[in-house]
C-alpha positions as CSV (number, residue, x, y, z in Angstrom):
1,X,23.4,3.1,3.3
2,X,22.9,5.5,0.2
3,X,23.4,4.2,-3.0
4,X,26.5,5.5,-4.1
5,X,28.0,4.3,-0.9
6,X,26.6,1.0,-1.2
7,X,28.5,1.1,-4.8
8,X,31.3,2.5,-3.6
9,X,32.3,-0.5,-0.9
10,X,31.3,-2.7,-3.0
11,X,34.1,-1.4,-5.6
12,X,36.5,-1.1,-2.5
13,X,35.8,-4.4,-1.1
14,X,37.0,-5.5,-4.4
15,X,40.2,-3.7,-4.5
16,X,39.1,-2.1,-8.2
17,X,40.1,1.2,-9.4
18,X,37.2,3.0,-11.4
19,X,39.1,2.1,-14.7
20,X,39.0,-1.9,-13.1
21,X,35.4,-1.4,-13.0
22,X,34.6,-0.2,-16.4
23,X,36.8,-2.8,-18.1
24,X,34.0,-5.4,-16.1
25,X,30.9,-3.3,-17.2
26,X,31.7,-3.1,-20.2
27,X,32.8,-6.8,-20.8
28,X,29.3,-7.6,-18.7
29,X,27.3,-6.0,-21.7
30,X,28.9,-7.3,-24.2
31,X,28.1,-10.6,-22.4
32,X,24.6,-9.2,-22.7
33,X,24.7,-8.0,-25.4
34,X,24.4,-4.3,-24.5
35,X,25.6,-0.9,-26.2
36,X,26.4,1.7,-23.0
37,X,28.7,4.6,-22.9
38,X,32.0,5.0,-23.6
39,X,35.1,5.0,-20.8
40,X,35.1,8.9,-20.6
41,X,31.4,9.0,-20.1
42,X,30.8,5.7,-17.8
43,X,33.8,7.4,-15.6
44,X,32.2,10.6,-15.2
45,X,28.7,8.5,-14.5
46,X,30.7,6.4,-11.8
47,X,31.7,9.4,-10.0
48,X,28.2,10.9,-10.0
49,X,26.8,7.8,-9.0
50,X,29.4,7.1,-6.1
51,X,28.6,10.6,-4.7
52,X,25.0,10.4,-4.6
53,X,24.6,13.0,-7.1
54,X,22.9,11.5,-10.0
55,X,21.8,7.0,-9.9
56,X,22.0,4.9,-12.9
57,X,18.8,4.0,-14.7
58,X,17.6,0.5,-15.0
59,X,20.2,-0.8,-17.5
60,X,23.3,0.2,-15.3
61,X,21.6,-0.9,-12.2
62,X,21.7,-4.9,-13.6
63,X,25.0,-4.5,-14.9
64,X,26.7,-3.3,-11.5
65,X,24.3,-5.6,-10.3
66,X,25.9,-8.3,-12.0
67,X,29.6,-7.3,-11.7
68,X,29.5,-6.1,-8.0
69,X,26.5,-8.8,-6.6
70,X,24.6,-5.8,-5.7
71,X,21.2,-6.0,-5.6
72,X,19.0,-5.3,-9.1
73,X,15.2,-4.6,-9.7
74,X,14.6,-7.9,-10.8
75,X,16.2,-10.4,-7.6
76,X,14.6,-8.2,-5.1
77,X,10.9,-8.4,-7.2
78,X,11.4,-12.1,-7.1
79,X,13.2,-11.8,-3.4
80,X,9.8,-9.8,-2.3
81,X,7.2,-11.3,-4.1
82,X,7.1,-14.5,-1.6
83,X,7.0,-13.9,2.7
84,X,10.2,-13.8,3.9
85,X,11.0,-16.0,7.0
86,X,14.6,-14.6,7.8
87,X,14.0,-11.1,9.8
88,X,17.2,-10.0,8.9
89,X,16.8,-10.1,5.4
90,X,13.4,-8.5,5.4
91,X,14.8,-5.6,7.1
92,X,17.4,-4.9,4.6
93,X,15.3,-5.8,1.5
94,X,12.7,-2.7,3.1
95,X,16.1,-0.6,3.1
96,X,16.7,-1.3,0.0
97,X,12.9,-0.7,-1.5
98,X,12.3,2.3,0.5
99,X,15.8,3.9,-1.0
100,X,14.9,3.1,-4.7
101,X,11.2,4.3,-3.6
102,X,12.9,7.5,-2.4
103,X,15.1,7.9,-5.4
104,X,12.0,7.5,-7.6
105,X,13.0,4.9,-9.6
106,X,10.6,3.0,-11.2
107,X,11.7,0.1,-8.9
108,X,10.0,-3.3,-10.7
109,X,8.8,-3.1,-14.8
110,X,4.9,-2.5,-15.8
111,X,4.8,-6.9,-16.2
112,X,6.2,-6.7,-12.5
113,X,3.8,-9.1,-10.6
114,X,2.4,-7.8,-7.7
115,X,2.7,-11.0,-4.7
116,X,2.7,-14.5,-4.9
117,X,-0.4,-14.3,-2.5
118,X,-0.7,-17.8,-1.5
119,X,2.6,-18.4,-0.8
120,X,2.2,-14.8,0.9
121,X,-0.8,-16.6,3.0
122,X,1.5,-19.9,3.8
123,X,4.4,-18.1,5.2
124,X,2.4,-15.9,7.6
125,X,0.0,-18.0,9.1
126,X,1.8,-22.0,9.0
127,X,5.8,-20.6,9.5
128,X,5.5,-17.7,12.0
129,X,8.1,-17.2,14.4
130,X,6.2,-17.2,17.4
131,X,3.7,-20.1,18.6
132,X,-0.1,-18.6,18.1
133,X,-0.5,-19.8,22.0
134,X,2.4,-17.2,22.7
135,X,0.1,-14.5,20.9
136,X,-2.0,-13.8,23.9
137,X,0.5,-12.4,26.0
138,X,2.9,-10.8,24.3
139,X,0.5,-8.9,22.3
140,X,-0.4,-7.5,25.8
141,X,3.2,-7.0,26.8
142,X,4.0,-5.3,23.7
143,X,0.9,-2.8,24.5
144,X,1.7,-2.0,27.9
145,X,5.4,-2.1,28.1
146,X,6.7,1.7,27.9
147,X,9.2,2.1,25.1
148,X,9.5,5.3,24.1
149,X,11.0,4.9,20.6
150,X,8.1,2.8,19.4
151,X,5.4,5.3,21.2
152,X,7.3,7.9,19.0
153,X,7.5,6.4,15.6
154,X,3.1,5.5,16.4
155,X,2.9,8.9,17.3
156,X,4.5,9.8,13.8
157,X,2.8,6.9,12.0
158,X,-1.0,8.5,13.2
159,X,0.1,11.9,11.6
160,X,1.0,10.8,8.8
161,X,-1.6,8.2,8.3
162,X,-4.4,11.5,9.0
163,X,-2.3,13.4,6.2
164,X,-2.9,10.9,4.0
165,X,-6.7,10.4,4.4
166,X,-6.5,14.5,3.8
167,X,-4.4,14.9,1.0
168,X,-3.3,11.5,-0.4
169,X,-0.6,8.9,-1.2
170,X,1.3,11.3,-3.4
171,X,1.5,13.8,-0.4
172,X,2.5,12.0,2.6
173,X,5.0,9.6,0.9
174,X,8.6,11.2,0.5
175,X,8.3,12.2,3.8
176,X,7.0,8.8,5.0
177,X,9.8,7.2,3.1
178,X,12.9,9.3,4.4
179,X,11.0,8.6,8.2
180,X,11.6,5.2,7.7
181,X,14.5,5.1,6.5
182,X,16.2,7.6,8.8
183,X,14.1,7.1,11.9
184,X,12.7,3.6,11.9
185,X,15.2,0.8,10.0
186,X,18.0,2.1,11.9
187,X,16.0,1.2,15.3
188,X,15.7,-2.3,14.1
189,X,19.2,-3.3,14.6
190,X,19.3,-2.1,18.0
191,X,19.3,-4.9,20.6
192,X,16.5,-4.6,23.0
193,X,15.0,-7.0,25.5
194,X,12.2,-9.0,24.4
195,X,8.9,-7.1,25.6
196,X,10.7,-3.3,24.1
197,X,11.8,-5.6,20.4
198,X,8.3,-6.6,20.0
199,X,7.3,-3.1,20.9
200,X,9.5,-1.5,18.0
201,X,8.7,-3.8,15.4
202,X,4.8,-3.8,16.1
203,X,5.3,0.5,15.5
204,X,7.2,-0.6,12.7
205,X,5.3,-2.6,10.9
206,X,2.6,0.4,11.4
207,X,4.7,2.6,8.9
208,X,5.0,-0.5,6.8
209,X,1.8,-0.7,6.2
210,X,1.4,3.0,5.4
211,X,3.9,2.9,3.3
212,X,2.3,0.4,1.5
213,X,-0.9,2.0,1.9
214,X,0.2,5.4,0.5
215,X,2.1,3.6,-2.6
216,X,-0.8,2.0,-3.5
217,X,-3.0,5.4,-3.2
218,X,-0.3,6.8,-5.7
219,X,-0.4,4.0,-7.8
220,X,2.3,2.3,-7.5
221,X,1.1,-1.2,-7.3
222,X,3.8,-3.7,-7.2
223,X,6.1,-1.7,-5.1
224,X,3.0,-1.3,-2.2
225,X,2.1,-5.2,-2.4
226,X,5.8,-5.6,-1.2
227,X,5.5,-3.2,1.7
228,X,2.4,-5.1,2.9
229,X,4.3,-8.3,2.4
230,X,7.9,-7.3,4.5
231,X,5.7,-5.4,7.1
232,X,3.9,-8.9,7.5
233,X,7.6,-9.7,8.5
234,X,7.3,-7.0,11.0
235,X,4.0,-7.9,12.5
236,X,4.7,-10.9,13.0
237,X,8.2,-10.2,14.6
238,X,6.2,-8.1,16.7
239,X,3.6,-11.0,17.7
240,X,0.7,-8.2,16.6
241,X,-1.4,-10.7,14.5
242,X,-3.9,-7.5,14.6
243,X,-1.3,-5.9,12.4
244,X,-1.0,-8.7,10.0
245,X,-4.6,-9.1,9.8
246,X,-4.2,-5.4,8.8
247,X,-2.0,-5.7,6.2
248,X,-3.5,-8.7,4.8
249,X,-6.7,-7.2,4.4
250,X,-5.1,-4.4,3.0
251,X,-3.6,-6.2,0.1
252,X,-7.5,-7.4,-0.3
253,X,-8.6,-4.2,-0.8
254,X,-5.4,-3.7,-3.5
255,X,-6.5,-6.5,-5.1
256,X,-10.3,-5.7,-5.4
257,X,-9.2,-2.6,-6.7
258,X,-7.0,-4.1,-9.8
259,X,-10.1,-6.4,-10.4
260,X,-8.7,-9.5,-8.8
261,X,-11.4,-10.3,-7.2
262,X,-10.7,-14.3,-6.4
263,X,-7.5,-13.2,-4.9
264,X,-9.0,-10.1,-2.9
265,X,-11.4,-13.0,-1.4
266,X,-9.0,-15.5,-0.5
267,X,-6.5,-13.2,1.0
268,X,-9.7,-11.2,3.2
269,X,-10.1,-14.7,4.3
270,X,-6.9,-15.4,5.0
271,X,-6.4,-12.0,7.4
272,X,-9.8,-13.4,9.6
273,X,-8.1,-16.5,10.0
274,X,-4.7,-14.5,11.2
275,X,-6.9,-12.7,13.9
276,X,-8.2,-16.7,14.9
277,X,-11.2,-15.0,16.8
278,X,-9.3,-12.8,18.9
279,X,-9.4,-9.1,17.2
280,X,-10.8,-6.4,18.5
281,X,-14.4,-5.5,17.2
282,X,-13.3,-2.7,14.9
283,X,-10.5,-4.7,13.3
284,X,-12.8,-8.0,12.9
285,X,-15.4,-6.0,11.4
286,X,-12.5,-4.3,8.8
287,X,-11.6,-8.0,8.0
288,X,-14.9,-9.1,7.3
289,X,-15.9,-5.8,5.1
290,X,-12.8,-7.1,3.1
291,X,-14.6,-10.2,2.3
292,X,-17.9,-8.6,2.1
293,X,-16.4,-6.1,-1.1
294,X,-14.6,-9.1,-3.1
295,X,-18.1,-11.1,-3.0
296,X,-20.0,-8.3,-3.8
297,X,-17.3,-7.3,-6.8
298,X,-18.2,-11.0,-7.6
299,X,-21.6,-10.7,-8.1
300,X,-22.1,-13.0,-5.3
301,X,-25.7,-11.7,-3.4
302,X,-26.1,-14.4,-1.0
303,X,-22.4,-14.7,0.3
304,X,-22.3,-11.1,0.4
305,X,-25.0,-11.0,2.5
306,X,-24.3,-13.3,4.9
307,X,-21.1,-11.5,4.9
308,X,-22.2,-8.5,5.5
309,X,-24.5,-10.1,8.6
310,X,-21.4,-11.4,10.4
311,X,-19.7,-7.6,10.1
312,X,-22.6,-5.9,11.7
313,X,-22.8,-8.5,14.6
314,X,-19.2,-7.7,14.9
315,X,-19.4,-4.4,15.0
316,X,-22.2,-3.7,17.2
317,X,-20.1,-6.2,20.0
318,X,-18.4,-3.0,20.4
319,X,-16.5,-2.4,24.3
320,X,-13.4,-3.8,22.9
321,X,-10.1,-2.0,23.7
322,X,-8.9,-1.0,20.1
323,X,-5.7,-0.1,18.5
324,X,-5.0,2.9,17.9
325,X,-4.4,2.9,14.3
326,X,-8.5,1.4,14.1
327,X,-9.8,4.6,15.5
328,X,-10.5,5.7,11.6
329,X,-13.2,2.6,10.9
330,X,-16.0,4.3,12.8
331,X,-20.0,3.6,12.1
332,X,-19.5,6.6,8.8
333,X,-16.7,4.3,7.3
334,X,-18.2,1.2,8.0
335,X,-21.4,2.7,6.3
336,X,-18.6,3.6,3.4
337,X,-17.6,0.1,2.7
338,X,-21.3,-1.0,2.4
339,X,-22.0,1.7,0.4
340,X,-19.2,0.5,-2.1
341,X,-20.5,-3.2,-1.5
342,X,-24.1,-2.2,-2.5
343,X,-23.2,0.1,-5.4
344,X,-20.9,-3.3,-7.0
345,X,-24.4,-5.5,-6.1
346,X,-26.5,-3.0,-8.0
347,X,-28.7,-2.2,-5.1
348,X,-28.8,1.8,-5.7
349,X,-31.4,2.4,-2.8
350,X,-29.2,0.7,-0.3
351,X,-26.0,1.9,-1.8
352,X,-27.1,6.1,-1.5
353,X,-28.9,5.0,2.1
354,X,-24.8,4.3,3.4
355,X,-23.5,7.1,1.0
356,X,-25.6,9.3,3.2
357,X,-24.9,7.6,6.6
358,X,-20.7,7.6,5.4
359,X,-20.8,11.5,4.9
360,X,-20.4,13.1,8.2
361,X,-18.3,16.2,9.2
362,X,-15.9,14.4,10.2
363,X,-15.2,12.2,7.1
364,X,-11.8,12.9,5.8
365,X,-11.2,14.8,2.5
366,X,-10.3,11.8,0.6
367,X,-13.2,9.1,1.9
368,X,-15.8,12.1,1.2
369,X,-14.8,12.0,-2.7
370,X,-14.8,8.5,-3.3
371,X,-18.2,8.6,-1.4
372,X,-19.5,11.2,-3.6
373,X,-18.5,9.2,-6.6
374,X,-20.2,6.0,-5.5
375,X,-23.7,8.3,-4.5
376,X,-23.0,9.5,-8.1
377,X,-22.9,6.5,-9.6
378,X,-25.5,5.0,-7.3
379,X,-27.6,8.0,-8.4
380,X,-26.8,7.7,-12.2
381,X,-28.3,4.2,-12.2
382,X,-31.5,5.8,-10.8
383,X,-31.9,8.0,-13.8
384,X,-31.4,11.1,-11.9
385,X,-28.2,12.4,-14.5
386,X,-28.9,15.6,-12.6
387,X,-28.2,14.8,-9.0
388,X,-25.5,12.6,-9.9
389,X,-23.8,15.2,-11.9
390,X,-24.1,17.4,-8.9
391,X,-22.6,14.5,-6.4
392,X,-19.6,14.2,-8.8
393,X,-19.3,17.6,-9.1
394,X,-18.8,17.9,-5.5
395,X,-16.3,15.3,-5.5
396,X,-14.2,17.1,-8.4
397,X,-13.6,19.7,-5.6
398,X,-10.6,18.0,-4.6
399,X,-8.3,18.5,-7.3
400,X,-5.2,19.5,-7.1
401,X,-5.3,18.8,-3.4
402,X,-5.9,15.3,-3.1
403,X,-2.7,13.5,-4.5
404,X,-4.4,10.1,-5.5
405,X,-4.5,8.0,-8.4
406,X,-6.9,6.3,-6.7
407,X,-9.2,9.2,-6.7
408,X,-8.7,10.0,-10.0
409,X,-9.6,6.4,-11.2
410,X,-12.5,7.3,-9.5
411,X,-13.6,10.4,-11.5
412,X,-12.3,8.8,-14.7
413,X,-14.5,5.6,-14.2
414,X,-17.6,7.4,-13.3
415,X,-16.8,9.8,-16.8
416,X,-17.1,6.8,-18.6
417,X,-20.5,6.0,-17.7
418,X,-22.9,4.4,-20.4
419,X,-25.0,5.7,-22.5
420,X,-26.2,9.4,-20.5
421,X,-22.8,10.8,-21.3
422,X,-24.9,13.1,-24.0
423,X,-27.0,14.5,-21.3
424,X,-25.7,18.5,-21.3
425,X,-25.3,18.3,-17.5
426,X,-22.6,15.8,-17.6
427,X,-20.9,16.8,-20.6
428,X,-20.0,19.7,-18.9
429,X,-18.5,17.6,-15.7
430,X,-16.6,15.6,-18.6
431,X,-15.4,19.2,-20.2
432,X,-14.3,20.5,-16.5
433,X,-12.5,17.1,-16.2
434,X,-10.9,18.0,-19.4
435,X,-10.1,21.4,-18.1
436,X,-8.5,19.8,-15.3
437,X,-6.3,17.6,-16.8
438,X,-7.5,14.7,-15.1
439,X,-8.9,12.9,-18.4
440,X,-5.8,14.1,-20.7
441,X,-2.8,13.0,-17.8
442,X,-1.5,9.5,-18.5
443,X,-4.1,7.4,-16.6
444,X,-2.4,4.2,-16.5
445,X,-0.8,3.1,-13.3
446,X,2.9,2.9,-12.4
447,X,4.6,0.2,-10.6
């Protein structure tokens, strides 16, 4: 339901005329103690708003919030930042967050918190729906079972997930968000039988997680820790604890990202135990690298390395039969993740040796930059200003096609780099970063 229909019942359900409803906004902020517009101007807004042709900004949204019990930013930021055990209410709180998302609101404020991660952590793996002994089984049913709705919205979800790796989170999400909404949440009230349910949420979940994935790319932090939280809903529903280890390990990587490096630990801990020894190779290995990146970030050596000892075993157990939606962590991004882990250990020799082995044809537009920039940083520590100038250089190639505020935070970190920022080489890849707007743009990160 849009918006301004959602306003519109609830004003109907009421029995209030427009005028009814103004009298009660208007008494609400003086309550709050708020200035807002006058009757003329709030009727004309009303009428807008109730036919989806404008939305009220943040201040209107908690007043009609208030007056009307709809939902406001803040409740569902509290509502989302915990797991949420009722599967009904995780489905309309992802309706809710994918139409604000889609309206482009701003959604939660910049002090916003991003997830309660333990309790996160508690609610998926001691409160799930399912037994862990019915995992076995109905993971298989929901894999073999033919449901063509779900084989559709995978379908979908892979395209989208390889437009993303080619051209970023910016690019794929409004069109990932209005496919959700339109194609996938209306699926979820549908009654199926049990093996074709578990079948729909488990392809689901998998846009979930992309759409998490994708906000997070654009930089919008607190709004893509809550798809990865309610698609945890829809993993689970689904029985797919390869999903939830997934999504768990992708809030790892989030939170290595923002420098939360205990929490990027303990939650890349948390997705191996989901998987309780029974994911596939690929996925393990995934997990594991999770881990291996938030010790390394730490500045641990010897946990990293035994870390990083458990992935390869994994990954060389190979013969598994993997999800689809693992297909993209090959031997070149496997190589990737060390090469970040190596880089954040200060071992340049090793770092460049999986930079090199991470670059293949293959490697997707976005990986290959951030690979660049590690080799460039890798090769900035080495002394050779030249070569990594060149590397980053390379990397710089993709702007104004990748749409990533990840990538940017990329070039804008490596910009800043000590002391060799005089050298005349890299003062010119500062002045064509310059030239490119991606040192002048506002840099910090919206939620």
């Amino acid at each position: 339901m849009a918006f301004g229909e959602e306003l519109r019942v609830a004003r109907q359900q009421r029995g209030w005329s427009h005028s009814r409803l103004i009298r009660a906004l208007k008494d609400e902020a003086e309550r709050q103690g708020l200035a807002i517009m006058g009757d003329a101007s709030l009727k004309t807004a009303l009428s807008r708003w109730e036919n989806n042709r404008n939305v009220p900004d943040r201040i209107y949204r908690r007043l009609l919030g208030a007056v009307l019990g709809l939902p406001d930013a803040e409740d569902i930021a509290v509502r989302t930042s915990v797991y949420e055990q009722d599967i009904e209410r995780a489905i309309d709180l992802l309706e809710v967050l994918t139409r604000w998302d889609h309206e482009d609101q701003p959604v939660f404020s910049p002090t916003t918190v991003l997830v309660d991660s333990d309790r996160v952590i508690s609610g998926y793996l001691f409160a799930r729906s399912h037994s862990v002994n019915d995992f076995r089984p109905q993971i298989a049913s929901y894999v073999t079972e033919p449901e063509p709705v779900a084989s559709r919205i995978r379908a979908a979800a892979g395209g989208m997930m390889n437009a993303d790796f080619e051209q970023g989170g910016g690019h794929v999400r409004p069109g990932l968000i209005q496919y959700f909404r339109h194609s996938v949440a209306p699926e979820l009230c549908v009654d199926r039988p049990d093996g074709q349910r578990r079948a729909l949420f488990g392809a689901a979940a998998e846009v979930a997680q992309l759409l998490g994935w994708s906000a997070y790319d654009a930089g919008r932090q607190a709004v893509a820790t809550r798809y990865f939280t309610l698609g945890l809903r829809l993993a689970d529903e689904a029985c797919d604890q390869m999903m939830g280890a997934r999504l768990l390990a992708n809030l790892s990587h989030q939170y290595n990202a923002l420098g939360k490096y205990q929490q990027a630990l303990t939650v890349s801990r948390a997705a191996q135990a989901a998987l309780r020894g029974r994911g596939t190779a690929r996925v393990e290995t995934m997990c594991v690298m999770m881990e291996v990146r938030a010790l390394a970030s730490m500045g641990d050596e010897r946990g990293a390395a035994l870390a990083i000892g458990h992935a390869e075993r994994l990954f060389d157990r190979g013969a598994d039969e993997e999800p689809a939606w693992i297909s993209y962590y090959d031997a070149a991004e496997f190589s990737g993740d060390l090469a970040h882990a190596f880089r954040d250990l200060g071992a340049v020799k090793n770092s460049r040796e999986f930079a090199s082995a991470a670059l293949t044809p293959a490697t997707p537009r976005r990986t290959r930059a951030f690979i660049q920039i590690v080799d460039a940083e890798a090769a900035m520590r080495t002394g050779d200003i030249e070569e990594a100038a060149h590397l980053a250089a390379a990397a710089l190639s993709s702007v104004g096609i990748l749409q990533s505020e990840r990538y940017l935070r990329y070039l804008r970190r490596f910009s800043a780099t000590g002391p060799v920022l005089n050298h005349p080489v890299m003062a010119e890849f500062v002045r064509e970063l310059r030239d490119r707007k991606v040192l002048t743009d506002r840099a910090s990160i919206r939620t």
